[in-house]
Residue frames relative to the residue before (quaternion, step in Angstrom):
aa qw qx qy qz dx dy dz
X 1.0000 0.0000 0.0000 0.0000 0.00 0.00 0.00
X 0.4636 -0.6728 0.4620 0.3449 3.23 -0.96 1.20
X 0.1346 -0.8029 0.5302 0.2371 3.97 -1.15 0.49
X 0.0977 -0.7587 0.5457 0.3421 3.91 -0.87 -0.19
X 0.4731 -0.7174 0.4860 0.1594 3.53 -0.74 0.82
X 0.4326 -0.7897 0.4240 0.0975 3.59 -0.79 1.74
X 0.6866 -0.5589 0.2575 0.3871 3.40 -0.97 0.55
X 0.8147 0.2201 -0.2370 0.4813 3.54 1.43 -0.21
X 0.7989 -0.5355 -0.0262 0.2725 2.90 1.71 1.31
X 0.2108 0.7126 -0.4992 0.4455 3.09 2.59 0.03
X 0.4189 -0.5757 0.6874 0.1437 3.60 -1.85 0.92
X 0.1067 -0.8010 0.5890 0.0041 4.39 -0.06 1.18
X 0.6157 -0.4885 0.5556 0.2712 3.55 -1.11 0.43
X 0.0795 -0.7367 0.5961 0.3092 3.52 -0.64 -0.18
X 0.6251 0.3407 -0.2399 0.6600 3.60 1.00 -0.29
X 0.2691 0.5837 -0.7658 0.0224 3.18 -1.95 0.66
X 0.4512 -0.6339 0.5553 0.2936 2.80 -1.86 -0.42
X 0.3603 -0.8392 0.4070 0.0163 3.36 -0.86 1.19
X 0.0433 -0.9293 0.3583 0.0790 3.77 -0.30 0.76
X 0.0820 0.8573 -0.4072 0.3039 2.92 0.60 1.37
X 0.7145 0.0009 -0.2328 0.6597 3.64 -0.12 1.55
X 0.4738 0.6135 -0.5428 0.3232 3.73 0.93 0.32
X 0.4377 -0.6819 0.5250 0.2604 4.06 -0.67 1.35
X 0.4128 -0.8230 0.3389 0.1934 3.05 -0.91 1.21
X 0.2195 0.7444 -0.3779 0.5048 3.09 1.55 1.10
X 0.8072 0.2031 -0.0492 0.5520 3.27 0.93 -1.05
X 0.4143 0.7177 -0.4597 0.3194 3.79 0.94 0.08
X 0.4807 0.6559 -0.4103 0.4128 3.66 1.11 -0.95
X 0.7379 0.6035 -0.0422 0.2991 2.98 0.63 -2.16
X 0.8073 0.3501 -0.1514 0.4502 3.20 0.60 -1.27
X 0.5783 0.4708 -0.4192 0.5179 3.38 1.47 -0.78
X 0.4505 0.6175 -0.4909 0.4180 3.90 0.66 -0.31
X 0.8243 0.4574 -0.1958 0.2704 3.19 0.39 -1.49
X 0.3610 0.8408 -0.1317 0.3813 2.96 2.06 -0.56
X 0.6174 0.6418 0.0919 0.4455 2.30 0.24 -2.37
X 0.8284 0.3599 -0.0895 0.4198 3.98 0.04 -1.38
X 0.8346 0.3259 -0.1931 0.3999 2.98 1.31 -0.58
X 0.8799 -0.2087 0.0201 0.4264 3.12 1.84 0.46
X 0.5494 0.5584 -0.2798 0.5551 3.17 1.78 -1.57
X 0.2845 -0.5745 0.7658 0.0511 3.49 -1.60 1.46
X 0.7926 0.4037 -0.2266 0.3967 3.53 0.40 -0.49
X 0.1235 0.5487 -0.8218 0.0911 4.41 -0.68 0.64
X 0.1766 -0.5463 0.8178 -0.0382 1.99 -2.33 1.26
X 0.1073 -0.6881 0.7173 -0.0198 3.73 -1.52 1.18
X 0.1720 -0.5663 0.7837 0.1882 3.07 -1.88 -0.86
X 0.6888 -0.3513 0.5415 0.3299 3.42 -1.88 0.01
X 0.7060 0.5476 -0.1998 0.4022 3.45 0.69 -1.79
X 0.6629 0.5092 -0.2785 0.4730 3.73 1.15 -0.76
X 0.0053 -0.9179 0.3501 0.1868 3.50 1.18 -0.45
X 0.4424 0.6245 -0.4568 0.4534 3.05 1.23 1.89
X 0.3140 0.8231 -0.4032 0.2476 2.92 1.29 0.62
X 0.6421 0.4716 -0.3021 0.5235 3.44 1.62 0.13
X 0.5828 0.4973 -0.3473 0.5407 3.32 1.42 0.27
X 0.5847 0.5864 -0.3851 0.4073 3.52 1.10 0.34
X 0.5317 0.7624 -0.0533 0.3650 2.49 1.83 -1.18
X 0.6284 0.3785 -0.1919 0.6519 2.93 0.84 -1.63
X 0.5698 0.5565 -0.4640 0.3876 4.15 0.09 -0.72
X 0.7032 0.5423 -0.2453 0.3890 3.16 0.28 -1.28
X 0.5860 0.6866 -0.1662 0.3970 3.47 1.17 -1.62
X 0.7495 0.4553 -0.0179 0.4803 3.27 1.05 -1.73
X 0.5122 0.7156 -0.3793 0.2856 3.42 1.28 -1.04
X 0.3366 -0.6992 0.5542 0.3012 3.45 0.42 -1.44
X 0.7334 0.3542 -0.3374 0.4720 3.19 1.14 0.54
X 0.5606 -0.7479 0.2799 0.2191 2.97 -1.14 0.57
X 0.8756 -0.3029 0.1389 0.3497 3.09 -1.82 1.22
X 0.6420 0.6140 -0.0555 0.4559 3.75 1.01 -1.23
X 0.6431 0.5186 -0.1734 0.5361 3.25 1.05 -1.72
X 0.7515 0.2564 -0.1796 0.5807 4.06 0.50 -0.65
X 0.3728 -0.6157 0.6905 0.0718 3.48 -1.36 1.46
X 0.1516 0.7866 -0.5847 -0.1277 3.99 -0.70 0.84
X 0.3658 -0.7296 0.5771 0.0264 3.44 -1.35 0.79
X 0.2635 0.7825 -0.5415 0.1584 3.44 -0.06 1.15
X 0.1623 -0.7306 0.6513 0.1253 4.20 -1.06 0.59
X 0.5607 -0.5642 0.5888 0.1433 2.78 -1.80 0.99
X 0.1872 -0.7226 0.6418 0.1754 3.88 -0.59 1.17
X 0.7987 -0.4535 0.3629 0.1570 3.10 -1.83 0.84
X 0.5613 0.5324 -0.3533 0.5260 3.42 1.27 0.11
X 0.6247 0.4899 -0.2586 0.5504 3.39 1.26 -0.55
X 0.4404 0.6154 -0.5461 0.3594 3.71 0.68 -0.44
X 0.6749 0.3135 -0.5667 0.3537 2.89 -2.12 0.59
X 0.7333 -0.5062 0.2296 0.3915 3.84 -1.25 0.40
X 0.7963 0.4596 -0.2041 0.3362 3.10 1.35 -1.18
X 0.7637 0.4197 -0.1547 0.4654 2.96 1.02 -0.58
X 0.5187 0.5104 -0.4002 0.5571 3.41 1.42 0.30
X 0.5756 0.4358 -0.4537 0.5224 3.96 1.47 -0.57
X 0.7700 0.3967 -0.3319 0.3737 3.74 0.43 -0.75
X 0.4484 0.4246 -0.5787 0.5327 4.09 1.04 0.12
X 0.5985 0.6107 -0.4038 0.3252 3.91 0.19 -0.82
X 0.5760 0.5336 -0.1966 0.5873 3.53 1.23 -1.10
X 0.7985 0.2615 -0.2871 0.4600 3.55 0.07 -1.71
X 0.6002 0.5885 -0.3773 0.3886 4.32 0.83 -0.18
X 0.6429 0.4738 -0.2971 0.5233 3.04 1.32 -0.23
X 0.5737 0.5003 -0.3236 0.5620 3.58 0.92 -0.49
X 0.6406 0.3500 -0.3612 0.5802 3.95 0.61 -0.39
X 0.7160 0.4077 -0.4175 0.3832 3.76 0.36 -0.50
X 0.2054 -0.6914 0.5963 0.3525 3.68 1.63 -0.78
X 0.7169 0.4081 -0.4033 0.3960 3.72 -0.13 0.94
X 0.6284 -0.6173 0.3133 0.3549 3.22 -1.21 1.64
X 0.8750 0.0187 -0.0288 0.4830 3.60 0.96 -1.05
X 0.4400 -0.6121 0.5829 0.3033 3.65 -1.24 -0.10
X 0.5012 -0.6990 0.4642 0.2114 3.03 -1.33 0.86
X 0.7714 -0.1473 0.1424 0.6024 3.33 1.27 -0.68
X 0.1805 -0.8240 0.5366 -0.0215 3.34 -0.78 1.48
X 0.0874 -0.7995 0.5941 -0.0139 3.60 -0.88 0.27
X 0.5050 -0.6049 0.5687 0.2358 3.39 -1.56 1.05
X 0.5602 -0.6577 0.4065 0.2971 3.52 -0.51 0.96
X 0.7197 -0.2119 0.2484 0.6128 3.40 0.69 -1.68
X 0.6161 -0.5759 0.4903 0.2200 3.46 -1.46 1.09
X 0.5435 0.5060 -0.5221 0.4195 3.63 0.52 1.31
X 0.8822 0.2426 -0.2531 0.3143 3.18 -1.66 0.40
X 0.8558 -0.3189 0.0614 0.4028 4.14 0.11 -0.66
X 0.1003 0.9167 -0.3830 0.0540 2.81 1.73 0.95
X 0.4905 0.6360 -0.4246 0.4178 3.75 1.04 -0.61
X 0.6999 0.2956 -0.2925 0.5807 4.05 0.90 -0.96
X 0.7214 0.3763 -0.4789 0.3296 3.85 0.16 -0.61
X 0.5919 0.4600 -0.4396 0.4948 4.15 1.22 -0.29
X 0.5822 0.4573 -0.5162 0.4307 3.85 1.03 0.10
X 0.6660 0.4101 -0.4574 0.4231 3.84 0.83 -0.28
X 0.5229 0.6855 -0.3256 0.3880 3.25 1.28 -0.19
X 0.5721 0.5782 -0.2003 0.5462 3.49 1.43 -0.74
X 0.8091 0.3860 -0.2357 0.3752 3.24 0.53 -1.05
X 0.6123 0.4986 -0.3769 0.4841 3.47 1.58 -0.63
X 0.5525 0.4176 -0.5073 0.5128 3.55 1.12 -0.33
X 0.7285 0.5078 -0.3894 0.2447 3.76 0.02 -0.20
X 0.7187 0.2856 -0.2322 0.5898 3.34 1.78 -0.18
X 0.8160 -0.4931 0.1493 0.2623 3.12 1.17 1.14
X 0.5704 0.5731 -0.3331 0.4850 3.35 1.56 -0.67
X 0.7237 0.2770 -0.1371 0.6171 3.68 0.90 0.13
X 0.2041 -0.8163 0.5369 0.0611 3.55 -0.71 1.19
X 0.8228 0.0062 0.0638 0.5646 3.46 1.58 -0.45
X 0.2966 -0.8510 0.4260 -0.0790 2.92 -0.66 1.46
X 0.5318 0.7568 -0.3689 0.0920 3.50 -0.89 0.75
X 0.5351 -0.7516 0.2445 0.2984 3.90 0.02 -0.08
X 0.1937 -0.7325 0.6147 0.2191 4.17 -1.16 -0.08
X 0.7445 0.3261 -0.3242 0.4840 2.59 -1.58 0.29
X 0.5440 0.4263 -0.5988 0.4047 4.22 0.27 -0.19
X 0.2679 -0.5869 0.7512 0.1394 3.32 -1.95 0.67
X 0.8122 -0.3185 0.2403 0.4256 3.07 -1.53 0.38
X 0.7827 0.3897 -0.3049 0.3776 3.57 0.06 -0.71
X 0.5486 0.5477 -0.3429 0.5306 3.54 1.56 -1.09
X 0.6086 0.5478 -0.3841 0.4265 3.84 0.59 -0.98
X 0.8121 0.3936 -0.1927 0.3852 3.30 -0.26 -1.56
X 0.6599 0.3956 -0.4256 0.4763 3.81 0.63 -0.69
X 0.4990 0.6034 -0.4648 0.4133 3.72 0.69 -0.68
X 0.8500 0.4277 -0.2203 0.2143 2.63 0.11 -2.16
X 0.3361 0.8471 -0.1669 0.3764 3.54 1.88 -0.79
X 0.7556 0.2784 0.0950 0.5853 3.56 0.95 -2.16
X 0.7784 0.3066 -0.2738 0.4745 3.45 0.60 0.36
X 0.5601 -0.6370 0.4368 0.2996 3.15 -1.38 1.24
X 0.7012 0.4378 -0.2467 0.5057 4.11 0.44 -0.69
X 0.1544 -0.8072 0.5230 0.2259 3.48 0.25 0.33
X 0.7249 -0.3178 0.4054 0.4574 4.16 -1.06 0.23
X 0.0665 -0.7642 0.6293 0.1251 3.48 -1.47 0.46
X 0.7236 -0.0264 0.0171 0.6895 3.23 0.90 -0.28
X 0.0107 0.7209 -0.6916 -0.0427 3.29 -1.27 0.80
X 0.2622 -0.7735 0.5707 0.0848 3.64 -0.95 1.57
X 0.1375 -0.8190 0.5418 -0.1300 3.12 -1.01 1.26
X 0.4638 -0.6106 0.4563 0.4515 3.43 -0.58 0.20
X 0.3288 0.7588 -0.5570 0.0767 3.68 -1.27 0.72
X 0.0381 0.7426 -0.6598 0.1086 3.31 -0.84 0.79
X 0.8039 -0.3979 0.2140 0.3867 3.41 -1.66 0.24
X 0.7419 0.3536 -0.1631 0.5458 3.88 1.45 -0.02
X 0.7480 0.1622 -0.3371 0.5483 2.89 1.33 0.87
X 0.9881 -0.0782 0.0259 0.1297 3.90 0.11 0.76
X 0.8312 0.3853 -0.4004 -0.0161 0.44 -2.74 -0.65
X 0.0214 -0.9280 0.3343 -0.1633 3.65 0.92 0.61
X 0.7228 0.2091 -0.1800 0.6336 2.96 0.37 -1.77
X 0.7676 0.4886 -0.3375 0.2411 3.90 0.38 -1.00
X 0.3962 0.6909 -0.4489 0.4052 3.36 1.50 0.12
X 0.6444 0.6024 -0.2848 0.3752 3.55 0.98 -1.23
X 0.6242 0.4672 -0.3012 0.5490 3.47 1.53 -0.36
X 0.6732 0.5310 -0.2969 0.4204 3.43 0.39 -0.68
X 0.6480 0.5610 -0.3033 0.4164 3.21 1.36 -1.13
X 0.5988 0.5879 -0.2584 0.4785 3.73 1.39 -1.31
X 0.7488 0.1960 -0.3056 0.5546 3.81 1.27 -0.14
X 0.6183 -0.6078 0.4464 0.2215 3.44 0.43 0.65
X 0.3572 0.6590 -0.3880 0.5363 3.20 1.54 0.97
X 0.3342 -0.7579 0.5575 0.0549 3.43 -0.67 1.80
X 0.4160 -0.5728 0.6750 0.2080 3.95 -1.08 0.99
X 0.1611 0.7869 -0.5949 0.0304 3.02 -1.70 1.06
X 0.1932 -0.8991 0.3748 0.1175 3.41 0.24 1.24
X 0.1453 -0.6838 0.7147 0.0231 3.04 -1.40 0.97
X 0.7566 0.1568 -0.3708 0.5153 3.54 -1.20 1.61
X 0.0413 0.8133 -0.5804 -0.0071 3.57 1.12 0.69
X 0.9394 0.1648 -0.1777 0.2427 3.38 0.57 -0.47
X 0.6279 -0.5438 0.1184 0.5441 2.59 1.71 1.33
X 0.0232 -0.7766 0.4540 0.4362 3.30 0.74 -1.29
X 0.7756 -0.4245 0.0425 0.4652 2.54 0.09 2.32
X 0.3543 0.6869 -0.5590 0.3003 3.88 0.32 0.25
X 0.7883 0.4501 -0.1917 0.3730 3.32 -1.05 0.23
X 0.5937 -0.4552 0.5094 0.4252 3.57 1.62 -1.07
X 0.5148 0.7246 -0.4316 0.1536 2.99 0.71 -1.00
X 0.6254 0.5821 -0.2079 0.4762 3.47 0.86 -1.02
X 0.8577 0.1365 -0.1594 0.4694 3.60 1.36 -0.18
X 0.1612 0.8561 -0.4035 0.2798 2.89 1.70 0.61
X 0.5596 -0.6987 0.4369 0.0879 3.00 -0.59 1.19
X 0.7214 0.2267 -0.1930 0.6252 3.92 0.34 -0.58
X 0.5560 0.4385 -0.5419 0.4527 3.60 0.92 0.57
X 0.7511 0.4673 -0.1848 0.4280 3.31 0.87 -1.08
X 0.4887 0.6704 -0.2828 0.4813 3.04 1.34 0.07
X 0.6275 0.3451 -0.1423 0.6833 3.56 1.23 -1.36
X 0.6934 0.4550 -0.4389 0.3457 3.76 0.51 -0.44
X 0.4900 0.6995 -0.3529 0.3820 3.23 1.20 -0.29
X 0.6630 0.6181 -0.0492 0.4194 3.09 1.05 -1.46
X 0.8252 0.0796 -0.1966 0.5234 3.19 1.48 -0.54
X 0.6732 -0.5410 0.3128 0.3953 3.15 1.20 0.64
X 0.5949 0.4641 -0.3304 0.5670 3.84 1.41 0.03
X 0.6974 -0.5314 0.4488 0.1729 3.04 -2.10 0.64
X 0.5411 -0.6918 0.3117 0.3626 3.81 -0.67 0.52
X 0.3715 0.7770 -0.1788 0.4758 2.85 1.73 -0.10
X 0.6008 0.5926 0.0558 0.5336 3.34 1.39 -1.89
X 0.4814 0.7718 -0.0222 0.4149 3.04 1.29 -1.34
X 0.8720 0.0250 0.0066 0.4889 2.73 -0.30 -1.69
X 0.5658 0.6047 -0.3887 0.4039 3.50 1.10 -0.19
X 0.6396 0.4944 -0.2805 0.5175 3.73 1.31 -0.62
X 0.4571 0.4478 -0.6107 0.4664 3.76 1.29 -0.02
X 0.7137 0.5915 -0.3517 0.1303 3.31 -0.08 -1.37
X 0.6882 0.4000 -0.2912 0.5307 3.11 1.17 -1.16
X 0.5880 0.4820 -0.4896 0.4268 3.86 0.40 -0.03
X 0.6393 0.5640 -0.2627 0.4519 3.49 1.11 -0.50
X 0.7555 -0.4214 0.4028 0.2991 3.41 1.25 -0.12
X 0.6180 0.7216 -0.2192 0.2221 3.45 1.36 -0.94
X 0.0453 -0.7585 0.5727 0.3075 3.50 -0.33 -0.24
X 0.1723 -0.7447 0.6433 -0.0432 3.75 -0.66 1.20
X 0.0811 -0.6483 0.7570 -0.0095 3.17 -1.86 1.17
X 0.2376 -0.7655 0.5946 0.0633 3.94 0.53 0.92
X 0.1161 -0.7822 0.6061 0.0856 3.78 -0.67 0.33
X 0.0812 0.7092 -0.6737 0.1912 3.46 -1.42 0.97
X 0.2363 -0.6855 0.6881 0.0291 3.46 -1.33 0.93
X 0.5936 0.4495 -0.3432 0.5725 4.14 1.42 0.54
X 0.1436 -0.7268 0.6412 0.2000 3.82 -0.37 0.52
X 0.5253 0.3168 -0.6640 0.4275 3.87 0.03 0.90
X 0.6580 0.4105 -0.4452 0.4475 3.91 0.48 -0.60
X 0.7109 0.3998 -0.4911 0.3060 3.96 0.67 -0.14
X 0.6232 0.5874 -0.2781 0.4350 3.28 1.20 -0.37
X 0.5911 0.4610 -0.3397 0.5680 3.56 2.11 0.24
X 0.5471 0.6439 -0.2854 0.4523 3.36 1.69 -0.19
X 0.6046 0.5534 -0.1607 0.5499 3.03 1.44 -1.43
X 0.8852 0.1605 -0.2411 0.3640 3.84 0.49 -0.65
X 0.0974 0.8417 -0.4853 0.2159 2.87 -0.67 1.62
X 0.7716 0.4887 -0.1905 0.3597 3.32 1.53 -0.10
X 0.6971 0.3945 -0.5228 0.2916 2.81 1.39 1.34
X 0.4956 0.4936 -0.5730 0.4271 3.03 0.50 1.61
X 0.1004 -0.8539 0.4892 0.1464 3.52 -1.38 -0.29
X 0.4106 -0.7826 0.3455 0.3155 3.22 -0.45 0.76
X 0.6279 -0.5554 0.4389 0.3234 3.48 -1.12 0.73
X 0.3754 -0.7279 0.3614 0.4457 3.69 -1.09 -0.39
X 0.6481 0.5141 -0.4381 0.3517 3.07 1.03 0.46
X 0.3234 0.5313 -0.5763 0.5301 3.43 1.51 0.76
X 0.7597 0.3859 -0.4638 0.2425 3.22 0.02 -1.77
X 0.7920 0.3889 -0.3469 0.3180 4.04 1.10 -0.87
X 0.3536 0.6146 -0.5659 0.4208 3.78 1.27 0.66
X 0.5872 0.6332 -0.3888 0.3211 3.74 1.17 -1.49
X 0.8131 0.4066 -0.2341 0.3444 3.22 0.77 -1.87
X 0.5704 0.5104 -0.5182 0.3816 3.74 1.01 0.19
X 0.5294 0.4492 -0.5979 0.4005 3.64 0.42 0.47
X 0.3100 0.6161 -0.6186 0.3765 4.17 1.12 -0.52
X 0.0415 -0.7910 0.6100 0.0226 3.50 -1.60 1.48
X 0.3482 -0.8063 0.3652 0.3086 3.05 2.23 0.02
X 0.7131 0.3868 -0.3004 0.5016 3.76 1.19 0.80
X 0.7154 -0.5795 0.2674 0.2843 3.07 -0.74 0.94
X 0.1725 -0.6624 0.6942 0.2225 4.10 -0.97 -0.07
X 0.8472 0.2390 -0.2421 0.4081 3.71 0.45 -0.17
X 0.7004 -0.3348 0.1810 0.6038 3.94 0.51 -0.25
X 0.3346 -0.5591 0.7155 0.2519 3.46 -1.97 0.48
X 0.4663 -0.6354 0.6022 0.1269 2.75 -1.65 1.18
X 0.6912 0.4173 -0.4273 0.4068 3.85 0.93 0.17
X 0.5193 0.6372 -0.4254 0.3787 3.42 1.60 0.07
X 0.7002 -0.4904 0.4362 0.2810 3.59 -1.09 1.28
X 0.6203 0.5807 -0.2549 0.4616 3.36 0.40 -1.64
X 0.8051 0.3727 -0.1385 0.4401 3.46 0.06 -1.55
X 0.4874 0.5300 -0.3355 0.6074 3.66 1.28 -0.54
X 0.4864 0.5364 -0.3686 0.5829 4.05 0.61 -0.62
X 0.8841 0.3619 -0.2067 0.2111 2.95 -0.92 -1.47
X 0.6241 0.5491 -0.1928 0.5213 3.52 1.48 -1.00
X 0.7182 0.4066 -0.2204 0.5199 3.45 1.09 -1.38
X 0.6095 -0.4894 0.5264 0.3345 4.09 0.90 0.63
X 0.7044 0.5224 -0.3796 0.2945 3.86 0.58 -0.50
X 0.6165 -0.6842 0.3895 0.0082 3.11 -1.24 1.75
């Protein structure tokens, strides 16, 4: 598996697999299924509350502790110092492992300044190898990134082949702060799934639009966690590296870039509501 290498030198999948609306009934399972066919990398959260069903996958896998990259964020209920150090504790006890490979602030609301200080401190005693956040735009990034001694390592964001993220990469890049997308493929919004100039180039190589759009990303730099509850579609998610896309696919791809979201803006009031519980 291809890796990209973090600003303080942790070695990161560039592909995984991501479980996110997966019922924690079935998370055991699917991360199993994962897991067997290849992905080194699962991504969770707190908010998914299946973070003990990865766990237990992992556990069962037969491989070792080392061998699997996990990815888990602290949700906005947990914010503030204390209670972001003591989800950090109680996520680890559902994952059954001494440490996480990489954690992340969920979303850029409420006391994120104290819950990325408990975040610091577990990276400093080790229970956290990498640190860093989603959902922060440019302004949420940079002021953070500004007031704190550990700067961001990755910040996951929504991106796919209609959204990015262009101009805001150029920031992230100036802090040495790796893009990671979550909804690479929109889920299927937009067309995407029948998008012409995807299917067009997929033709060409004999892969799915799907395939497609997941192989821009990673030529672009991306780090992608594609999601599926079917282990033939993860094992179509999963192969993608032996082709490549030319550059005049990859620049036909980026003219579909609409630089706007498919699921919500984080500077919209509304969406600030809805996250913040507020009535």
């Amino acid at each position: 598996m291809k890796e990209v290498v973090l600003n303080n030198g942790v070695r990161m999948p560039i592909l995984g697999y991501g479980v996110y609306q997966v019922d924690p009934r079935e998370a055991e399972r699917c991360v199993s299924d994962a897991l067997s066919v290849g992905y080194r990398m699962i991504d969770t959260a707190q908010a998914y509350n299946n973070e003990e069903g990865v766990g237990n996958a992992v556990r069962k896998s037969g491989l070792q502790r080392d061998e699997v990259f996990l990815v888990s964020k602290v949700w906005i209920s947990n914010y503030g110092y204390e209670k972001a150090k003591a989800s950090i504790d109680d996520s680890l006890r559902r994952l059954q492992t001494d440490y996480i490979d990489l954690m992340l602030l969920h979303q850029p609301f409420c006391d994120r300044y104290g819950a990325y200080r408990a975040l610091e401190e577990a990276y400093g005693e080790g229970k956290l190898r990498a640190i860093g956040v989603s959902n922060f735009y440019p302004d949420h990034l940079i002021d953070l990134a500004m007031n704190v001694d550990v700067r961001p390592m990755v910040n996951q964001v929504e991106t796919h082949v209609f959204n990015q993220h262009r101009q805001d990469r150029k920031f992230m890049e100036e802090l040495d702060c790796r893009i990671m997308s979550w909804g690479p493929l929109a889920e299927g919004r937009n067309g995407l799934l029948t998008n012409p100039v995807l299917a067009e180039i997929g033709n060409a190589h004999g892969k799915s639009v799907a395939q497609v759009a997941l192989r821009f990303l990673l030529q672009d730099g991306v780090i992608i966690i594609p999601k599926s509850v079917h282990k033939e579609r993860m094992e179509q998610n999963l192969n993608l590296f032996d082709f490549e896309l030319t550059a005049d696919e990859m620049a036909r791809i980026e003219t579909l870039d609409t630089a706007k979201s498919l699921f919500f803006d984080h500077h919209d009031g509304e969406v600030t509501k809805m996250f913040m519980g507020w009535r």
